[in-house]
C-alpha positions as CSV (number, residue, x, y, z in Angstrom):
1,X,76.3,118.6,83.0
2,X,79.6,118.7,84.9
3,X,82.6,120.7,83.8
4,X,85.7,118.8,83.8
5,X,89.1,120.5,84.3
6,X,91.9,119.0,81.7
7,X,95.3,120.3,81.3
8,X,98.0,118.5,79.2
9,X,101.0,117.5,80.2
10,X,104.3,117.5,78.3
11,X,106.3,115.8,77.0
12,X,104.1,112.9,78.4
13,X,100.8,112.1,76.4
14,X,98.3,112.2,79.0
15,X,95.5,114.3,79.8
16,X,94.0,114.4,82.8
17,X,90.8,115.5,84.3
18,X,89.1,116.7,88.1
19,X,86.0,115.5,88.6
20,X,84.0,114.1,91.9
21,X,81.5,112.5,92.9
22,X,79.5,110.0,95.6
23,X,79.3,106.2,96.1
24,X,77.8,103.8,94.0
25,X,77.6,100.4,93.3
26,X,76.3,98.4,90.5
27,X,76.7,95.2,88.9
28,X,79.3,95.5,85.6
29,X,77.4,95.9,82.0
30,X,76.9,92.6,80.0
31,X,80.0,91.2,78.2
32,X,79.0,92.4,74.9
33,X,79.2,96.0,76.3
34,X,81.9,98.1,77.2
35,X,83.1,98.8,80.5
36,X,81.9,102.4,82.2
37,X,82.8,104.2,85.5
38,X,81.4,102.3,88.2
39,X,78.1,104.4,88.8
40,X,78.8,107.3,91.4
41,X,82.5,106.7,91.7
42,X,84.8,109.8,91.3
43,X,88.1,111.0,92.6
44,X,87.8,113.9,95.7
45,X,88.3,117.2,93.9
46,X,91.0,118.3,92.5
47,X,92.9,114.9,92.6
48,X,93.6,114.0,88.6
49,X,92.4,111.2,86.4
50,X,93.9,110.1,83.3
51,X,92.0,110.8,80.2
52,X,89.3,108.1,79.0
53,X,90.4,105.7,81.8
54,X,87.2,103.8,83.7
55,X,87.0,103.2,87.1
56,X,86.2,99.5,87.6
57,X,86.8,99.4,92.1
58,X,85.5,102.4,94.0
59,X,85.1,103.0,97.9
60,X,85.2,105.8,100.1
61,X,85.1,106.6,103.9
62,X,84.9,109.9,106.2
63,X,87.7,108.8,108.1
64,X,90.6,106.0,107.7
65,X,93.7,105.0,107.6
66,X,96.4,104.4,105.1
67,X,99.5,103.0,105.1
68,X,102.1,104.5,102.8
69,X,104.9,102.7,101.3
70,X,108.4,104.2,102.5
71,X,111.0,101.8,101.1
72,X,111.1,98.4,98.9
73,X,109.4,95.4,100.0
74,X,111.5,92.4,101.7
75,X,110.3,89.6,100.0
76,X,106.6,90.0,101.2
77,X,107.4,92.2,104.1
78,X,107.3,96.1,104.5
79,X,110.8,97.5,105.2
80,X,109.8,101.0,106.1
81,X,106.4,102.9,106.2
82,X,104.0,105.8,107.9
83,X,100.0,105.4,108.6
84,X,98.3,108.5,107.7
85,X,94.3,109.2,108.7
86,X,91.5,111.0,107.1
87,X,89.0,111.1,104.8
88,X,89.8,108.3,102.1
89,X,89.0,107.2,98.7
90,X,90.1,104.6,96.9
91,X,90.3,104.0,93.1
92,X,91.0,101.1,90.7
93,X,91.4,102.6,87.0
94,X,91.7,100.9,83.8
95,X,93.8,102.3,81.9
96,X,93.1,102.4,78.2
97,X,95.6,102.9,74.4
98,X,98.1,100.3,76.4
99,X,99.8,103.1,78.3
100,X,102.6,101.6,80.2
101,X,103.1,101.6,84.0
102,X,105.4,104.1,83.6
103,X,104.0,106.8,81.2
104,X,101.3,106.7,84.0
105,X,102.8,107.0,86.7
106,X,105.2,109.6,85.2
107,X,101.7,111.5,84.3
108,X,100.6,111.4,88.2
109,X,103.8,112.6,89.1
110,X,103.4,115.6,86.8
111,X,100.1,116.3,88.2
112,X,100.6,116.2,91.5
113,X,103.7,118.2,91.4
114,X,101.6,121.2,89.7
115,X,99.6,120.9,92.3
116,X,102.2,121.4,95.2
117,X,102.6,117.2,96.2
118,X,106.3,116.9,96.9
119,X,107.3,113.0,96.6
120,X,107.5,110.9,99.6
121,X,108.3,107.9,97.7
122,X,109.3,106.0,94.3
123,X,110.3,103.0,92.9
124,X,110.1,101.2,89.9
125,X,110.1,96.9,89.0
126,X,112.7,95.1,91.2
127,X,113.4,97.8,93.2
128,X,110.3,97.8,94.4
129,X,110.2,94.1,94.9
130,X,108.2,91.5,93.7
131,X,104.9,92.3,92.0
132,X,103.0,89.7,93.7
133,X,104.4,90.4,96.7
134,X,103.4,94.5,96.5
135,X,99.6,92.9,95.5
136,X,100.0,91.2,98.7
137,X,100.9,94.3,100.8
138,X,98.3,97.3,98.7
139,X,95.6,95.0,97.6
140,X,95.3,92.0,99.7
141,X,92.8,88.9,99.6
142,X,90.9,90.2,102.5
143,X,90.2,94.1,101.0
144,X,89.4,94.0,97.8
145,X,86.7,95.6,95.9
146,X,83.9,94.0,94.3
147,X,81.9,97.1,92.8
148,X,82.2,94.8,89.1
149,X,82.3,91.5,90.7
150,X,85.1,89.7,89.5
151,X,85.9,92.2,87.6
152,X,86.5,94.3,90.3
153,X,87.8,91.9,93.1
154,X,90.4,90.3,90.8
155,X,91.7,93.2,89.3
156,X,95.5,93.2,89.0
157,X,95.6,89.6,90.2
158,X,98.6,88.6,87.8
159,X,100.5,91.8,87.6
160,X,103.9,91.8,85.6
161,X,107.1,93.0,87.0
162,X,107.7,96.3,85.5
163,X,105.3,97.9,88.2
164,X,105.9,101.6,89.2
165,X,104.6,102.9,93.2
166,X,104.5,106.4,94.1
167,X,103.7,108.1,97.1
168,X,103.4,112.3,97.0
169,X,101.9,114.4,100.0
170,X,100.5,118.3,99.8
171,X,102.4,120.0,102.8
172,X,100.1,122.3,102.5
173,X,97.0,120.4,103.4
174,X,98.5,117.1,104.0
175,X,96.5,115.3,102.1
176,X,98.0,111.8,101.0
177,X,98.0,110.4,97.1
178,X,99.5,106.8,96.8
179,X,99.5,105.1,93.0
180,X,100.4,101.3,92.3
181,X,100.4,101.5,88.5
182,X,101.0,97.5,86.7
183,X,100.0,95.5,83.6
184,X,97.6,93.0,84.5
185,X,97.7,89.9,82.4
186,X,94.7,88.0,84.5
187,X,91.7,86.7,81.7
188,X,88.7,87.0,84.4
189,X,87.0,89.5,81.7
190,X,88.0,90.1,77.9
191,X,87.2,93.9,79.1
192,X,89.8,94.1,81.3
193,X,92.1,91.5,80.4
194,X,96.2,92.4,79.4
195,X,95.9,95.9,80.5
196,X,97.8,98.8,82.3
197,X,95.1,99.4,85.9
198,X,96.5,102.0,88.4
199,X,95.7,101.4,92.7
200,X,95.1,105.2,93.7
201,X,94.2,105.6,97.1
202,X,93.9,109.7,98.6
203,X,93.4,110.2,102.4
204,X,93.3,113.3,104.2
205,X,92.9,117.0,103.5
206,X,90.3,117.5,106.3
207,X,90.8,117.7,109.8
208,X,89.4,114.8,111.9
209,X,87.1,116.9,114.2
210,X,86.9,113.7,117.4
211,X,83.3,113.2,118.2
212,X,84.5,111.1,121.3
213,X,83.7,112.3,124.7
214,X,86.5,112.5,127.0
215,X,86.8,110.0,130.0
216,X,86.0,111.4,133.2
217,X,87.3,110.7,136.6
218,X,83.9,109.4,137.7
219,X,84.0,107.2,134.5
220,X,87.1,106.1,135.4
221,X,86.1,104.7,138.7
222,X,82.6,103.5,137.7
223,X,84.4,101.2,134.7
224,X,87.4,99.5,136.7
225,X,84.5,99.1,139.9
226,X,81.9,97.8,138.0
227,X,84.0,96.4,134.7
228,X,87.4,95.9,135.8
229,X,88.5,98.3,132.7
230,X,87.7,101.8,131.2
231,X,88.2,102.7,127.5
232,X,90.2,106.3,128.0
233,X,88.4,108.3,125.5
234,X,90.0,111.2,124.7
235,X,93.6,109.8,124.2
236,X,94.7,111.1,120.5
237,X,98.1,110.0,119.2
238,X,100.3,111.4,116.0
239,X,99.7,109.5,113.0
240,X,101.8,106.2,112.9
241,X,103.3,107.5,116.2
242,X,103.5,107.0,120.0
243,X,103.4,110.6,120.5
244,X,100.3,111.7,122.2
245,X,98.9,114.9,121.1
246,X,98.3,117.9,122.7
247,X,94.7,118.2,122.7
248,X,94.5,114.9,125.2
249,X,95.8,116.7,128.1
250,X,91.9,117.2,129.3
251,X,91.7,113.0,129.5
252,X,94.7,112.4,131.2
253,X,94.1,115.2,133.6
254,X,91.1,113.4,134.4
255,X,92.7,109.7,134.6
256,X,95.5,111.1,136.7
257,X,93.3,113.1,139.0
258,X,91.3,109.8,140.2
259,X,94.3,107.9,140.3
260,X,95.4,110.0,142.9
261,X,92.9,109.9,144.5
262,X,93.0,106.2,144.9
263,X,96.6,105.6,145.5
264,X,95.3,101.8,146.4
265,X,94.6,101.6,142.4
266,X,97.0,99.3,140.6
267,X,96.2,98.9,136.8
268,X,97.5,98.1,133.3
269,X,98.0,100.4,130.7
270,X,96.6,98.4,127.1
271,X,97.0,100.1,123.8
272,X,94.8,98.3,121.4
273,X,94.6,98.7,117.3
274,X,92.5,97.3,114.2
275,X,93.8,94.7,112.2
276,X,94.8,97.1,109.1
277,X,98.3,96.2,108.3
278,X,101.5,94.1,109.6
279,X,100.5,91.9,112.8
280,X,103.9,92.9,114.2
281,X,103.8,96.2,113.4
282,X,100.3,96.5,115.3
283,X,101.9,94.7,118.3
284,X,104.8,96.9,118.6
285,X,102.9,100.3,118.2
286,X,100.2,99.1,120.8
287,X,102.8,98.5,123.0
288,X,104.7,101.8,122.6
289,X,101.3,103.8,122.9
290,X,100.8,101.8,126.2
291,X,104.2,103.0,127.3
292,X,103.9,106.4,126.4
293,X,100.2,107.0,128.5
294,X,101.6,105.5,131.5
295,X,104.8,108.1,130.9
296,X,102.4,110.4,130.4
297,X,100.7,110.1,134.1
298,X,103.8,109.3,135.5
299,X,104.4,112.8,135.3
300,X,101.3,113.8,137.4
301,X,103.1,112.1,140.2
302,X,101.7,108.5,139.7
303,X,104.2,105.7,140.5
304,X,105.5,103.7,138.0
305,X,104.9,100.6,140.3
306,X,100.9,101.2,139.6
307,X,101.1,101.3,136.0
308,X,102.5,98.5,133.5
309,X,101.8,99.2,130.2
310,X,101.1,96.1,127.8
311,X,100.3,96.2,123.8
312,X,97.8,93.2,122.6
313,X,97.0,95.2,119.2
314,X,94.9,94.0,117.4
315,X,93.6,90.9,119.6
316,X,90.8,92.4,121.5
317,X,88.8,94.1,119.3
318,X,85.2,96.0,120.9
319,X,84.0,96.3,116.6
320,X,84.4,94.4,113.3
321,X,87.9,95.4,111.7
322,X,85.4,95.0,108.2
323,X,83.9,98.5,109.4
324,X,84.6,101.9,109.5
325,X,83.1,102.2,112.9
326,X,84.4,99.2,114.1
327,X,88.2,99.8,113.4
328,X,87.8,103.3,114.8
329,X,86.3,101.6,118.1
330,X,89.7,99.2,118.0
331,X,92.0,101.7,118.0
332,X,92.1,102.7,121.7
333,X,93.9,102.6,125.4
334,X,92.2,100.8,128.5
335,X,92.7,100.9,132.1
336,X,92.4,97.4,133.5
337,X,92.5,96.5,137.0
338,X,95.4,94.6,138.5
C-alpha cells in the first residue's frame, strides 16, 4: 500500500496529503454508491490534496500549456496573463464537510508556501469577476472533462459568487499550481450536488527536452522549391513571449545561411499557434513571433525588403488543436514564398 504524506495546517482545519499516480478512466459508481477517486487519478508528487476530497475530472499530458490568471476578468475577457509549458495535470476535487471556497483555498496557500511557491496571483468574489464568466475563461464548453460523465463534464456549472483563484509558482523549479476553488449549486448528481469543488491545474517542473530536428538549409530550399513553405523547426521562444531563445541560434544560422545564398529569395515570415486561449491574444503573439524571426535574420545581413513577417495564429493549423500532438505541431514559424 502507498504511504501518504499528511501534515496539518493551522489555524486552518485542513489536512492534506501527497500522493501520485497514472491515468484512468472509468465510468462513475451507480447512484446508490458513493463517489471515489476517479480510478488512476492522482496529483504529481509532492503537490497537496485536501483530506478526504475525491477527485471526480482527471487528465494529464507530458507537455502543455497553461494559461495563468494575472489580474481580474473584464466582464468575460482576460485583463492580464502569462502561458506557461510543461508537463501538466489537471484536477477537479470535490470537496467534502462543506468547506468553503475560502478555507480551501487559504489551505493551498499554506501548502504551497511550505513548499517554497511564492504567489503570483489572488483574488476573491467580485474582484475576481463574475463567476460564470471565470467558468468561461478556466473551464470552458470546449475542455471539459468527462472521466464521470456528467458528473465530471458539468462540474461547477452553476458556481456562486464567493469564488477564490490562486496562482503560486516554485522559483526553484518553476513548476506552476493554479486553484479555482467555488460552491457549485448545479443538481446533475445528488453526489455532487451544492458542494465546495476546487479546478487545480500543475504544469511544469521538468524541462522540455525538444525532440524536433532542426531545419536545414537544404530543407529550407527543398520546402519553398517544391512546397512553397518550410516549417522552421528548431525555432524555440520564451514562454508567453516573442523572445527567441538561445538554443535556436543553430536554426536560424541555417535559414540565414541559404537565404544568402539566394539573395533572389523573397518570403514571408508566419508565426502560427493552437487554438488554446483568447483569439486575439493568439493573433497578436503570432504576429510578434513573426516579427521577431525576421529581426532575428535581419541581423545576419538579410534585407528587411525580403522578409514581411505576418501572424495568422491559430488559422492554419498542420494537427487537431483536441491533441497533444496536434497543438504542439500548431505552434510554429514558416517560410512562405513571395
Amino acid at each position: 500500500m502507498q504511504d501518504l504524506k499528511q501534515f496539518r495546517l493551522w489555524p486552518l482545519a485542513g489536512i492534506f496529503l501527497a500522493i501520485s499516480a497514472g491515468l484512468g478512466f472509468a465510468q462513475a459508481p451507480p447512484g446508490d454508491q458513493p463517489l471515489v477517486d476517479v480510478p488512476g487519478a492522482g496529483e504529481p508528487e509532492g503537490i497537496p490534496r485536501l483530506t478526504d476530497s475525491i477527485i471526480i475530472g482527471f487528465d494529464q499530458s507530458d507537455f502543455d500549456e497553461h494559461r495563468v490568471l494575472l489580474a481580474p476578468l473584464d466582464g468575460y475577457n482576460v485583463t492580464d496573463s502569462k502561458r506557461v509549458e510543461g508537463p501538466r495535470t489537471r484536477l477537479i476535487y470535490l470537496v467534502p464537510d462543506d468547506k468553503s471556497p475560502l478555507e480551501v483555498t487559504r489551505n493551498y496557500q499554506a501548502a504551497l508556501t511550505s513548499m517554497g511557491f511564492g504567489e503570483t496571483f489572488y483574488c476573491s468574489a467580485e474582484d475576481c469577476g463574475e463567476a460564470s464568466a471565470m467558468l468561461d475563461v478556466v473551464y470552458p464548453s470546449d475542455g471539459r472533462l468527462k472521466n464521470y460523465g456528467q458528473i465530471t463534464e458539468y462540474a461547477l456549472q452553476f458556481p456562486r459568487n464567493d469564488h477564490k483563484y490562486l496562482a503560486m509558482e516554485n522559483p526553484s523549479t518553476g513548476q506552476v499550481v493554479t486553484v479555482w476553488v467555488a460552491y457549485d449549486t448545479f443538481n446533475i448528481d445528488q453526489r455532487s450536488a451544492n458542494s465546495t469543488m476546487a479546478l487545480v491545474d500543475i504544469v511544469g517542473g521538468e524541462a522540455f527536452e525538444a525532440d524536433m530536428e532542426i531545419v536545414t538549409r537544404e530543407q529550407v530550399a527543398e520546402g519553398l522549391g517544391a512546397d512553397g513553405k518550410v516549417t522552421l523547426a528548431g525555432i524555440f521562444f520564451a514562454t508567453d513571449s516573442d523572445e527567441i531563445t538561445a538554443d535556436s541560434r543553430p536554426a536560424l544560422d541555417e535559414i540565414a545561411a541559404f537565404l544568402q545564398g539566394a539573395p533572389e529569395i523573397k518570403a514571408y515570415v508566419v508565426g502560427h499557434t493552437d487554438a488554446t486561449g483568447d483569439f486575439a491574444y493568439n493573433m497578436d503573439l503570432s504576429q510578434r513571433r513573426a516579427a521577431s524571426v525576421a529581426q532575428a535574420l535581419e541581423g545576419y545581413g538579410i534585407g528587411s525588403d525580403r522578409l514581411v513577417p505576418a501572424g495568422v495564429g491559430p488559422l492554419a493549423p498542420e494537427g487537431s488543436n483536441s491533441t497533444e500532438d496536434g497543438r504542439r505541431a500548431n505552434r510554429r514559424v514558416e517560410l512562405v514564398a513571395r
